[in-house]
HTML snippet that shows the backbone in 3Dmol.js (N, CA, C, O; Angstrom):
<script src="https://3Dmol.org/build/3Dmol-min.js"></script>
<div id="view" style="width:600px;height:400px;position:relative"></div>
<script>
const pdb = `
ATOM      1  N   UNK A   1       0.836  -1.169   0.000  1.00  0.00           N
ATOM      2  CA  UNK A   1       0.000   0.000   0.000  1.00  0.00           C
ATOM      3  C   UNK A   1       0.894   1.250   0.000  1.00  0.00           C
ATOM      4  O   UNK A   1       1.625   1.359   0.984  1.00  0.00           O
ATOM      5  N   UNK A   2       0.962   2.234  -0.959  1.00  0.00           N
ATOM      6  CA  UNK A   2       1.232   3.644  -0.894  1.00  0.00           C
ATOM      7  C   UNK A   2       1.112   4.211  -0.118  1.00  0.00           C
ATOM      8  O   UNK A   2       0.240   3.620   0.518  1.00  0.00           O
ATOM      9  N   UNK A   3       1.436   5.278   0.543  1.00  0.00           N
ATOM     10  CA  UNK A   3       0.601   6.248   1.641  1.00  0.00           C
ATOM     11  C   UNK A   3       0.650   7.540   0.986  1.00  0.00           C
ATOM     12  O   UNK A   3       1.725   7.599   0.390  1.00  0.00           O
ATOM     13  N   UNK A   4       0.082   8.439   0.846  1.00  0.00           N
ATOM     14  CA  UNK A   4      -0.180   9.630   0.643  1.00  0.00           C
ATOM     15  C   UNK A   4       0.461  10.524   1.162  1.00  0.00           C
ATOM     16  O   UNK A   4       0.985  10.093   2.190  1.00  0.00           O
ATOM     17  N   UNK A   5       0.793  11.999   0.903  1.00  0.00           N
ATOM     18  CA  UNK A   5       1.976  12.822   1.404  1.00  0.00           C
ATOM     19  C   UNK A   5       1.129  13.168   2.865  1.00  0.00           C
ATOM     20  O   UNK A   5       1.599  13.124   4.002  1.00  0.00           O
ATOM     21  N   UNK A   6      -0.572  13.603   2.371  1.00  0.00           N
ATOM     22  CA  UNK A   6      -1.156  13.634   3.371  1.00  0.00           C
ATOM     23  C   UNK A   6      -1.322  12.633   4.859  1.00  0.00           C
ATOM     24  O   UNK A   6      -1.329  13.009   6.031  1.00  0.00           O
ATOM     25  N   UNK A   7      -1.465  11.046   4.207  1.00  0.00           N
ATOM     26  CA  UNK A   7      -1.299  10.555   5.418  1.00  0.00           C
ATOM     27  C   UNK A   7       0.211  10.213   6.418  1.00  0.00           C
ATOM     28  O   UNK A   7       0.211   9.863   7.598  1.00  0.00           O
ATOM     29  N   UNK A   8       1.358  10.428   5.580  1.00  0.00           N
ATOM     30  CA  UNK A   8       2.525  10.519   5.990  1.00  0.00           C
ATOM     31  C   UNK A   8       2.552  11.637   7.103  1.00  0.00           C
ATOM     32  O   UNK A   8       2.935  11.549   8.270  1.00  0.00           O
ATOM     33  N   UNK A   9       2.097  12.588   6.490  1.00  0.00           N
ATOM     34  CA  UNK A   9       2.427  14.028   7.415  1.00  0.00           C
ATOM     35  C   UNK A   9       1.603  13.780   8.809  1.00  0.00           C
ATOM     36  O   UNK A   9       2.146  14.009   9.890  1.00  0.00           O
ATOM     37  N   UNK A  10       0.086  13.235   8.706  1.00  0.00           N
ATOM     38  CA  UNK A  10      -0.535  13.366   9.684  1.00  0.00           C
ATOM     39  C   UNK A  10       0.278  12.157  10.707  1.00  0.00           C
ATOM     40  O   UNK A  10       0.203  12.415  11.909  1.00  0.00           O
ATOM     41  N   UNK A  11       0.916  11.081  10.394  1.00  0.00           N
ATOM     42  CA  UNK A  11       1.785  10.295  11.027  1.00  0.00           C
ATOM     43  C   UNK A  11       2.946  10.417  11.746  1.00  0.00           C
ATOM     44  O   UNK A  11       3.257   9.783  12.754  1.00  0.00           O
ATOM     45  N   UNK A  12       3.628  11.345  11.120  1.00  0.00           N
ATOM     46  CA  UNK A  12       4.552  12.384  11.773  1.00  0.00           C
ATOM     47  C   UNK A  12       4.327  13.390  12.610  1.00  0.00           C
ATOM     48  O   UNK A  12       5.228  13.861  13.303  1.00  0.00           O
ATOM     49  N   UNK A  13       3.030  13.846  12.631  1.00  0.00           N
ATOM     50  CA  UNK A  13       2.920  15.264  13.365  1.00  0.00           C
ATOM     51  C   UNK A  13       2.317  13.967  14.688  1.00  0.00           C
ATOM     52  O   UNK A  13       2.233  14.482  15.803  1.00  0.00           O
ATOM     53  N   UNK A  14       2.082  13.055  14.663  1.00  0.00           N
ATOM     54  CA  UNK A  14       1.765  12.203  15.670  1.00  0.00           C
ATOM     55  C   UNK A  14       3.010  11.740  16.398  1.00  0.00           C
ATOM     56  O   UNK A  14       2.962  11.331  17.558  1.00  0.00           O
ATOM     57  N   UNK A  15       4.479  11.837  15.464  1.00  0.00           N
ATOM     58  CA  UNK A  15       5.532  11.701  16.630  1.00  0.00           C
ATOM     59  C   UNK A  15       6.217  12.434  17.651  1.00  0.00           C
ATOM     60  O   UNK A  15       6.652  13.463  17.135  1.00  0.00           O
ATOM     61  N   UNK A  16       6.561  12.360  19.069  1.00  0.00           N
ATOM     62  CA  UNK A  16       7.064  12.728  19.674  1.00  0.00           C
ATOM     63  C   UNK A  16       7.880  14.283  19.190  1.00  0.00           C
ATOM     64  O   UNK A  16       8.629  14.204  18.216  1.00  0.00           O
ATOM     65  N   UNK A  17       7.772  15.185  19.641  1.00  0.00           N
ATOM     66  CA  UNK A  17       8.383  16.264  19.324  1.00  0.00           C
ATOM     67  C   UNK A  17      10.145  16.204  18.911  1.00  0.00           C
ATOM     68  O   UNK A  17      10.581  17.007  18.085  1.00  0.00           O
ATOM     69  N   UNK A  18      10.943  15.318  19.486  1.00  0.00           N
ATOM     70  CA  UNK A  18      12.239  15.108  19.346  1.00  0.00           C
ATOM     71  C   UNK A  18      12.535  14.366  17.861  1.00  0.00           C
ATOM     72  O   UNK A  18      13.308  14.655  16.948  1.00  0.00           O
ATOM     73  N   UNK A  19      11.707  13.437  18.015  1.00  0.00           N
ATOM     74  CA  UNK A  19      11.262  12.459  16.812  1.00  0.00           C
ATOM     75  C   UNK A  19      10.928  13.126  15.062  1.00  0.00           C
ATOM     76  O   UNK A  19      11.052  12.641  13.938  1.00  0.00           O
ATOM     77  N   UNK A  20      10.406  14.619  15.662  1.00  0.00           N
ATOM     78  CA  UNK A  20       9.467  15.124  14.419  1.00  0.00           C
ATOM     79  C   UNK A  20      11.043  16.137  14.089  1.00  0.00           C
ATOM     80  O   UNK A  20      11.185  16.689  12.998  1.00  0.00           O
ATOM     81  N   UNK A  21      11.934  16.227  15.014  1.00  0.00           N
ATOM     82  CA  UNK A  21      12.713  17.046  14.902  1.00  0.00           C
ATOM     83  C   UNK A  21      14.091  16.419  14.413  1.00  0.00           C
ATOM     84  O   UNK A  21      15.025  17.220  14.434  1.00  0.00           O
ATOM     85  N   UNK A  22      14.315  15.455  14.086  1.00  0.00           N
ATOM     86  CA  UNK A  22      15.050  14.560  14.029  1.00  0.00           C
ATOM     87  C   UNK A  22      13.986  13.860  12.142  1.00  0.00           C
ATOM     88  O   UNK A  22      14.592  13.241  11.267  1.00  0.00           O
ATOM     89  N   UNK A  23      12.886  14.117  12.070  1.00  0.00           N
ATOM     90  CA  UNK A  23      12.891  13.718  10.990  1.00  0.00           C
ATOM     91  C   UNK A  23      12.935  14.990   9.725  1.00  0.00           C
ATOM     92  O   UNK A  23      13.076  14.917   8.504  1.00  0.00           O
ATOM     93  N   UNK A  24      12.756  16.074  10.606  1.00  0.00           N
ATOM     94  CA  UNK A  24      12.277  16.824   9.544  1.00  0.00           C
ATOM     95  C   UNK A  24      14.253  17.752   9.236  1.00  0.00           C
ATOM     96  O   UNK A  24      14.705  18.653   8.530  1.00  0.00           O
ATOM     97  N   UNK A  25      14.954  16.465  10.622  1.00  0.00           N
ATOM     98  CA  UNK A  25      16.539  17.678   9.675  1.00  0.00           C
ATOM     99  C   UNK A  25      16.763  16.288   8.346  1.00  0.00           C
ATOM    100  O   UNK A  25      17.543  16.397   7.400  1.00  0.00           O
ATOM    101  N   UNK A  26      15.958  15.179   8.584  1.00  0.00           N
ATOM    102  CA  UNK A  26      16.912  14.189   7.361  1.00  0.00           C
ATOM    103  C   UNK A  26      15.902  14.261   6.210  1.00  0.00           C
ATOM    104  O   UNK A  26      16.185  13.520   5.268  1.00  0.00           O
ATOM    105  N   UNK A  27      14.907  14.910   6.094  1.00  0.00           N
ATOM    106  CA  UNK A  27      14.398  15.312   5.117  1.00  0.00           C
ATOM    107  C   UNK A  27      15.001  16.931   4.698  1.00  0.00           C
ATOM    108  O   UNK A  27      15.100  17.260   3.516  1.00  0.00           O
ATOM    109  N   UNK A  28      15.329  17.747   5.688  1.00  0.00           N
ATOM    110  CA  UNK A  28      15.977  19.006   4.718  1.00  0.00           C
ATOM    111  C   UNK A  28      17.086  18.584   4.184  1.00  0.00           C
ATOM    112  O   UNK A  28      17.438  19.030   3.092  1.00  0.00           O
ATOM    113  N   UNK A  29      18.007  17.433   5.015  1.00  0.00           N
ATOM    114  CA  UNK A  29      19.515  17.073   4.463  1.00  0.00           C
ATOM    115  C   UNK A  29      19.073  16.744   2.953  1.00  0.00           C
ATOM    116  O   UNK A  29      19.730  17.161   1.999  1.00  0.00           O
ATOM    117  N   UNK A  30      17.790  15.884   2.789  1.00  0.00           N
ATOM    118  CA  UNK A  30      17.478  15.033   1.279  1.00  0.00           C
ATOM    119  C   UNK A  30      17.607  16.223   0.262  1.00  0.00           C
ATOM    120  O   UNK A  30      18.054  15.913  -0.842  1.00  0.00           O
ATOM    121  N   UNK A  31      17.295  17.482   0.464  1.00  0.00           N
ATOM    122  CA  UNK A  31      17.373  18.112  -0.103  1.00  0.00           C
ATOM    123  C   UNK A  31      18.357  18.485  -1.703  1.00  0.00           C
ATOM    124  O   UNK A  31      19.412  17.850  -1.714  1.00  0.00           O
ATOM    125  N   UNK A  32      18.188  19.195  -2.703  1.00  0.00           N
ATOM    126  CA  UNK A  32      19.287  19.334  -3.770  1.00  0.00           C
ATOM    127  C   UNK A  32      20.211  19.776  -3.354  1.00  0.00           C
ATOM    128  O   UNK A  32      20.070  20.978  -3.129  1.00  0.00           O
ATOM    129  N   UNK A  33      21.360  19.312  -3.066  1.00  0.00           N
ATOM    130  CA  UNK A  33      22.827  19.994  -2.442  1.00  0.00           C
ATOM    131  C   UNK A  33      23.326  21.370  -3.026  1.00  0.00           C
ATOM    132  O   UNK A  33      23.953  22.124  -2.283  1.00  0.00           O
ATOM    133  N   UNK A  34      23.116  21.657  -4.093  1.00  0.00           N
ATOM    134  CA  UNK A  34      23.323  22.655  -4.490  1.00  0.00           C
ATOM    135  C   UNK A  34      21.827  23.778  -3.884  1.00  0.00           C
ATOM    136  O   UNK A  34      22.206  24.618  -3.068  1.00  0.00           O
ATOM    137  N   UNK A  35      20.807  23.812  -4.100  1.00  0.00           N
ATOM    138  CA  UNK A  35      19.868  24.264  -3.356  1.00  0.00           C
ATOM    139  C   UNK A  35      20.343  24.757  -1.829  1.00  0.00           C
ATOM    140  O   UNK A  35      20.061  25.822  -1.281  1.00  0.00           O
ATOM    141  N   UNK A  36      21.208  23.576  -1.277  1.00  0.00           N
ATOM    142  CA  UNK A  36      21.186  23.939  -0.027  1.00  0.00           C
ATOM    143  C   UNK A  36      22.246  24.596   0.156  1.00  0.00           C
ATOM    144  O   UNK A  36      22.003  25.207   1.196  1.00  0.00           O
ATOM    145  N   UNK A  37      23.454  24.925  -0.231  1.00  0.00           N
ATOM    146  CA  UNK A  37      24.259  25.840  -0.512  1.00  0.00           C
ATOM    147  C   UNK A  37      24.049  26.963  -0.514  1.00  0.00           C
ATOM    148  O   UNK A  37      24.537  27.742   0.304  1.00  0.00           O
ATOM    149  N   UNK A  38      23.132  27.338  -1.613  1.00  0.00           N
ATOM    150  CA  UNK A  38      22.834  28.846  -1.692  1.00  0.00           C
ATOM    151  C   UNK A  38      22.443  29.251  -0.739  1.00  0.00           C
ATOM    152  O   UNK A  38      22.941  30.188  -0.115  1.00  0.00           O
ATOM    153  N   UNK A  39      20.978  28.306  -0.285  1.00  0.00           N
ATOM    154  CA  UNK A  39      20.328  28.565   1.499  1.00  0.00           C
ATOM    155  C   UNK A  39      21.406  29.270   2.282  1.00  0.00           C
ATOM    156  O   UNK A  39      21.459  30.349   2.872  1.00  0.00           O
ATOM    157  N   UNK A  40      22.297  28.215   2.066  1.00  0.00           N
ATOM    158  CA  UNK A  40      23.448  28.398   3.902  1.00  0.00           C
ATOM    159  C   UNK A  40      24.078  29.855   3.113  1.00  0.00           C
ATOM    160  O   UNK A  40      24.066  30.904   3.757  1.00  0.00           O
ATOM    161  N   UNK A  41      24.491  29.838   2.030  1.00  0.00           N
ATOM    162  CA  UNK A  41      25.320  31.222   1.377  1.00  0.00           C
ATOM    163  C   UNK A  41      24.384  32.839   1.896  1.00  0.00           C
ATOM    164  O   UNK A  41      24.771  33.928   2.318  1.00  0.00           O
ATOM    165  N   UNK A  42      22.802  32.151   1.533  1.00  0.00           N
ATOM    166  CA  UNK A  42      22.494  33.468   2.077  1.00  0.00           C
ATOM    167  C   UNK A  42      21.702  33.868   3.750  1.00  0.00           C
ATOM    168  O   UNK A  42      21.174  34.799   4.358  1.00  0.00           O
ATOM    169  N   UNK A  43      22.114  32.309   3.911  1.00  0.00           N
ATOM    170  CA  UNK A  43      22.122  32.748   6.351  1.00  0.00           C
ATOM    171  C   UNK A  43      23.099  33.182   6.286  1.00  0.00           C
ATOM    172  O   UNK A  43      23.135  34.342   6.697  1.00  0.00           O
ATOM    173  N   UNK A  44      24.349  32.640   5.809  1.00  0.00           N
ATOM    174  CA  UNK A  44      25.544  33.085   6.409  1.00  0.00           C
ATOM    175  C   UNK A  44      26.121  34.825   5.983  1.00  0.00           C
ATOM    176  O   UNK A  44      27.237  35.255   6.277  1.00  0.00           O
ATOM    177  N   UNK A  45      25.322  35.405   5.434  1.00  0.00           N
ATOM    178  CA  UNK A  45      25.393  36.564   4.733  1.00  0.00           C
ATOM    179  C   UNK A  45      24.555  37.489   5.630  1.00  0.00           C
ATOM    180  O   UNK A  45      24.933  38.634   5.881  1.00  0.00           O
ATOM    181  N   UNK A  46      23.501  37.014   6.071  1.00  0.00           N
ATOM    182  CA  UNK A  46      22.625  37.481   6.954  1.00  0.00           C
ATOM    183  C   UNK A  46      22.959  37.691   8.573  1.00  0.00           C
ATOM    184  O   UNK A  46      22.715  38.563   9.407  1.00  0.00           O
ATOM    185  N   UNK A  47      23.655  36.402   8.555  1.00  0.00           N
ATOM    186  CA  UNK A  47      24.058  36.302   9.722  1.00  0.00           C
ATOM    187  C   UNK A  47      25.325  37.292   9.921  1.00  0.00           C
ATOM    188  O   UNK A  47      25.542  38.055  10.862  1.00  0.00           O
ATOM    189  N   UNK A  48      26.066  37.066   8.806  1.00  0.00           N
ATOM    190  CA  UNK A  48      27.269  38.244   8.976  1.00  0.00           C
ATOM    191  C   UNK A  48      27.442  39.860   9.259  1.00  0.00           C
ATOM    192  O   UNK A  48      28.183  40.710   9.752  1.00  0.00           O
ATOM    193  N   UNK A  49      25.645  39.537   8.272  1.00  0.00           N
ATOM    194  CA  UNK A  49      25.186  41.506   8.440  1.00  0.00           C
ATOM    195  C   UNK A  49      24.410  41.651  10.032  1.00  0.00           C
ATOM    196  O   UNK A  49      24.174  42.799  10.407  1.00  0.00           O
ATOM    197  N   UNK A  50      24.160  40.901  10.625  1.00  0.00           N
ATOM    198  CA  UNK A  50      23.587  41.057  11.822  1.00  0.00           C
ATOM    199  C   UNK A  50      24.514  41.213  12.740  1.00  0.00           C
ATOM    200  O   UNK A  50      24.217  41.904  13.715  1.00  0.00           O
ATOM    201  N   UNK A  51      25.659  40.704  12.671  1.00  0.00           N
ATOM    202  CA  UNK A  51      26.413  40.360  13.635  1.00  0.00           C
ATOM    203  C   UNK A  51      27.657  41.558  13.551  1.00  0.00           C
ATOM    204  O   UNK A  51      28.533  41.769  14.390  1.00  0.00           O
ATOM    205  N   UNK A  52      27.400  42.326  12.127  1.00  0.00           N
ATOM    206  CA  UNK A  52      27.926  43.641  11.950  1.00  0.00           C
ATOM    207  C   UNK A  52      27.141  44.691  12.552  1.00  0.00           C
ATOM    208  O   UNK A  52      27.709  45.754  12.802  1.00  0.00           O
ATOM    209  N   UNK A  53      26.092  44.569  12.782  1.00  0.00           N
ATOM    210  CA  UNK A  53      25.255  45.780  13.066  1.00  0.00           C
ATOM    211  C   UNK A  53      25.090  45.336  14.810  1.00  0.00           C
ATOM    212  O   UNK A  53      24.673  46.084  15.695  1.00  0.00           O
ATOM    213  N   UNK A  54      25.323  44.611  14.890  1.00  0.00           N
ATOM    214  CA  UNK A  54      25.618  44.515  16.903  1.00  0.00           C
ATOM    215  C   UNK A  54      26.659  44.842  17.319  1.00  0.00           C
ATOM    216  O   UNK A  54      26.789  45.570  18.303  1.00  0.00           O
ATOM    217  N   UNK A  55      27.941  44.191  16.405  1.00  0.00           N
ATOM    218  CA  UNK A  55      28.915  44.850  16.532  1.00  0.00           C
ATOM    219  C   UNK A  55      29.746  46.471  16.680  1.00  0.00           C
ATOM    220  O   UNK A  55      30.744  46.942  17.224  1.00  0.00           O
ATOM    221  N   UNK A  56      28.538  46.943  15.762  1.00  0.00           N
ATOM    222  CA  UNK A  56      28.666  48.717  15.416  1.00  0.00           C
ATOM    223  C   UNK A  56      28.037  49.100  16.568  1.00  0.00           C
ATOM    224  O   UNK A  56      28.371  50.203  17.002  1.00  0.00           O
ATOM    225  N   UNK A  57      26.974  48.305  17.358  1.00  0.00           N
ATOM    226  CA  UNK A  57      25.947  49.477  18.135  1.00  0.00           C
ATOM    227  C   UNK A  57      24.957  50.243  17.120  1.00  0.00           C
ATOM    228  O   UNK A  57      24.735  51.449  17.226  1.00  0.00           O
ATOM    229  N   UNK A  58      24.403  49.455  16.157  1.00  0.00           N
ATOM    230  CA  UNK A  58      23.575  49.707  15.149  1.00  0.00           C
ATOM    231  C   UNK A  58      22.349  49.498  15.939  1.00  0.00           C
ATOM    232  O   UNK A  58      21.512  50.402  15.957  1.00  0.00           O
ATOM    233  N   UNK A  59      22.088  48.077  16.793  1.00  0.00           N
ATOM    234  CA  UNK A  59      21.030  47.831  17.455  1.00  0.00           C
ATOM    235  C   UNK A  59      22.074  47.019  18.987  1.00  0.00           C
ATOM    236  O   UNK A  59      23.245  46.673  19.143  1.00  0.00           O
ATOM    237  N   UNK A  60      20.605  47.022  19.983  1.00  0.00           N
ATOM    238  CA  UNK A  60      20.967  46.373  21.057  1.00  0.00           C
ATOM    239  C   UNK A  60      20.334  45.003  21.401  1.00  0.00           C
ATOM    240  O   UNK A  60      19.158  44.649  21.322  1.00  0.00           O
ATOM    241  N   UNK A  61      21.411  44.344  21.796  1.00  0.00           N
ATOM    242  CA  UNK A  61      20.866  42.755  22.010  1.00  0.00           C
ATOM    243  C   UNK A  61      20.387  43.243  23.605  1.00  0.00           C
ATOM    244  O   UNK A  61      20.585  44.202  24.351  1.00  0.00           O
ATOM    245  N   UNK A  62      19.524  41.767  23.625  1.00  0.00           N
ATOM    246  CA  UNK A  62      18.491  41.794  24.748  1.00  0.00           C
ATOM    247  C   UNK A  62      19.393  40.576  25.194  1.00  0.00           C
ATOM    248  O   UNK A  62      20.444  40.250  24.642  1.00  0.00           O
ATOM    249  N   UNK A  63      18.809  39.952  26.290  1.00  0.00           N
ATOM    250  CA  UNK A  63      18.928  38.291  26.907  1.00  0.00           C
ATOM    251  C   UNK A  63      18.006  37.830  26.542  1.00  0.00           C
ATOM    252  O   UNK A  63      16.969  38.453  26.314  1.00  0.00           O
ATOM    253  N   UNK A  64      18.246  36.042  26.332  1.00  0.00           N
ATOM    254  CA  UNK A  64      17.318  35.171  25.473  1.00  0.00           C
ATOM    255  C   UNK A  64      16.247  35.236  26.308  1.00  0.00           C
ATOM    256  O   UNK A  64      15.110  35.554  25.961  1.00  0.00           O
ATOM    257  N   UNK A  65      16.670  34.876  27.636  1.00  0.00           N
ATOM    258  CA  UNK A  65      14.843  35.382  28.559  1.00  0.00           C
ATOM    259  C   UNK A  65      14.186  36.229  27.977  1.00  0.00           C
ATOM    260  O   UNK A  65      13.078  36.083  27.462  1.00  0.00           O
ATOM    261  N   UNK A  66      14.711  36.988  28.017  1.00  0.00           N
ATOM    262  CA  UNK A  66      13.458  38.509  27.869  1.00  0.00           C
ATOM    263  C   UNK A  66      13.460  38.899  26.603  1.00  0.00           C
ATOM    264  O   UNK A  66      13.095  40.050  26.367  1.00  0.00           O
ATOM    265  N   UNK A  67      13.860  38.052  25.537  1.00  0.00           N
ATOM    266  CA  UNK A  67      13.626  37.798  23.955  1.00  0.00           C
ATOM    267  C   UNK A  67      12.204  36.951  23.946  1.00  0.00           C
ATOM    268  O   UNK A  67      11.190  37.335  23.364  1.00  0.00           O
ATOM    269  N   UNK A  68      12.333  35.639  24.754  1.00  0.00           N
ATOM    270  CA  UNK A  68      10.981  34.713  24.998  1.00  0.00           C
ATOM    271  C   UNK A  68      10.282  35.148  25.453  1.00  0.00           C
ATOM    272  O   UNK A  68       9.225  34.975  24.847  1.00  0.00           O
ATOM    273  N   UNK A  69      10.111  36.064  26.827  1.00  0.00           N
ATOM    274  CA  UNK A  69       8.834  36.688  27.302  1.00  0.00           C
ATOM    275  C   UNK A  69       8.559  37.322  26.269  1.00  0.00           C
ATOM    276  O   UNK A  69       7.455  37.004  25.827  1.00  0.00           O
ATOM    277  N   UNK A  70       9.165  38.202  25.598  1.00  0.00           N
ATOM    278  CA  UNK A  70       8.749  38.976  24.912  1.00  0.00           C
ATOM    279  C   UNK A  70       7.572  38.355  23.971  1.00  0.00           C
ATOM    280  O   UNK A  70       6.402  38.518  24.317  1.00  0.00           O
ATOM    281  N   UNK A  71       7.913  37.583  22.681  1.00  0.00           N
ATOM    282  CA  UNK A  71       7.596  36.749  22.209  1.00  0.00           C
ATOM    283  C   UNK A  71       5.890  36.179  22.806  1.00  0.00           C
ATOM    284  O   UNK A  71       4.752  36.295  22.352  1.00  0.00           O
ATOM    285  N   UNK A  72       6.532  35.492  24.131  1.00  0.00           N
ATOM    286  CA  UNK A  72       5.444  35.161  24.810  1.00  0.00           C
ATOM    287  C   UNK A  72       4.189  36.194  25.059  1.00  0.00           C
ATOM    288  O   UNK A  72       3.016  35.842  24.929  1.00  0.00           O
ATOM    289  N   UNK A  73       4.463  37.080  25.311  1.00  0.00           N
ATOM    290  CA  UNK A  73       3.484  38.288  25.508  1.00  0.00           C
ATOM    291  C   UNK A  73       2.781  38.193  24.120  1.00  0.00           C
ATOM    292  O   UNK A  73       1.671  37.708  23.899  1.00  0.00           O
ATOM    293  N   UNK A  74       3.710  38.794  23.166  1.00  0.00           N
ATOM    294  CA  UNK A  74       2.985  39.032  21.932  1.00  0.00           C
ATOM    295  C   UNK A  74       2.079  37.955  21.566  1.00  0.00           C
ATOM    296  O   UNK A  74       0.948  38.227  21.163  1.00  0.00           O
ATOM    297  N   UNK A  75       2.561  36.523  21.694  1.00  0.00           N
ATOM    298  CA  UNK A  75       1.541  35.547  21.280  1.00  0.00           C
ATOM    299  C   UNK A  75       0.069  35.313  22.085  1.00  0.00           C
ATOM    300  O   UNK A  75      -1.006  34.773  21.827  1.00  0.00           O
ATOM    301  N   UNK A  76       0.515  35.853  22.915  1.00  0.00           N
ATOM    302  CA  UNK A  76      -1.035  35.511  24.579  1.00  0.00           C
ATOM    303  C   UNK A  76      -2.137  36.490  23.750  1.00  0.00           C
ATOM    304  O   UNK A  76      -3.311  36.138  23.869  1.00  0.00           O
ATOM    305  N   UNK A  77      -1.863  37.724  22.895  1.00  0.00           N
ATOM    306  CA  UNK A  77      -2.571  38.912  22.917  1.00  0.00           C
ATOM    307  C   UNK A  77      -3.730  38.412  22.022  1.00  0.00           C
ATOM    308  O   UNK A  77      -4.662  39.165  21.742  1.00  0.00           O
TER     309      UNK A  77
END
`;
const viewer = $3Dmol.createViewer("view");
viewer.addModel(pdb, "pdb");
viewer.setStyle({}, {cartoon: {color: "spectrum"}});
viewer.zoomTo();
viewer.render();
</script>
């Protein structure tokens, strides 16, 4: 028997959170290698310009706590 993309997914979202996290990095790995290149070419570009503009005092970092409350607040509303 086949399974459907649909019933696959609903099978997965039924595993364990660690499980769903662990399947969904060996399905991005399946990915076109070249595809995923560019991906990482343009985090790591992003990441470089972010990490320039903290560096300058362009913007101010917070603590991861009070990044999550934050977060948290906004989602309760």
């Amino acid at each position: 028997m086949t399974l459907t993309i649909e019933q696959i997914a609903e099978q997965a979202l039924n595993l364990p959170s660690d499980a769903r996290a662990l399947l969904a990095d060996r399905l991005v790995e399946s990915l076109d290698p070249l595809e995923d290149e560019t991906i990482r070419a343009v985090w790591m570009a992003e990441a470089r310009r972010r990490l320039d503009e903290v560096r300058s005092g362009a913007v101010k970092t917070i603590p991861g706590e009070e990044a999550l409350a934050q977060v948290r607040r906004n989602l309760s509303r």
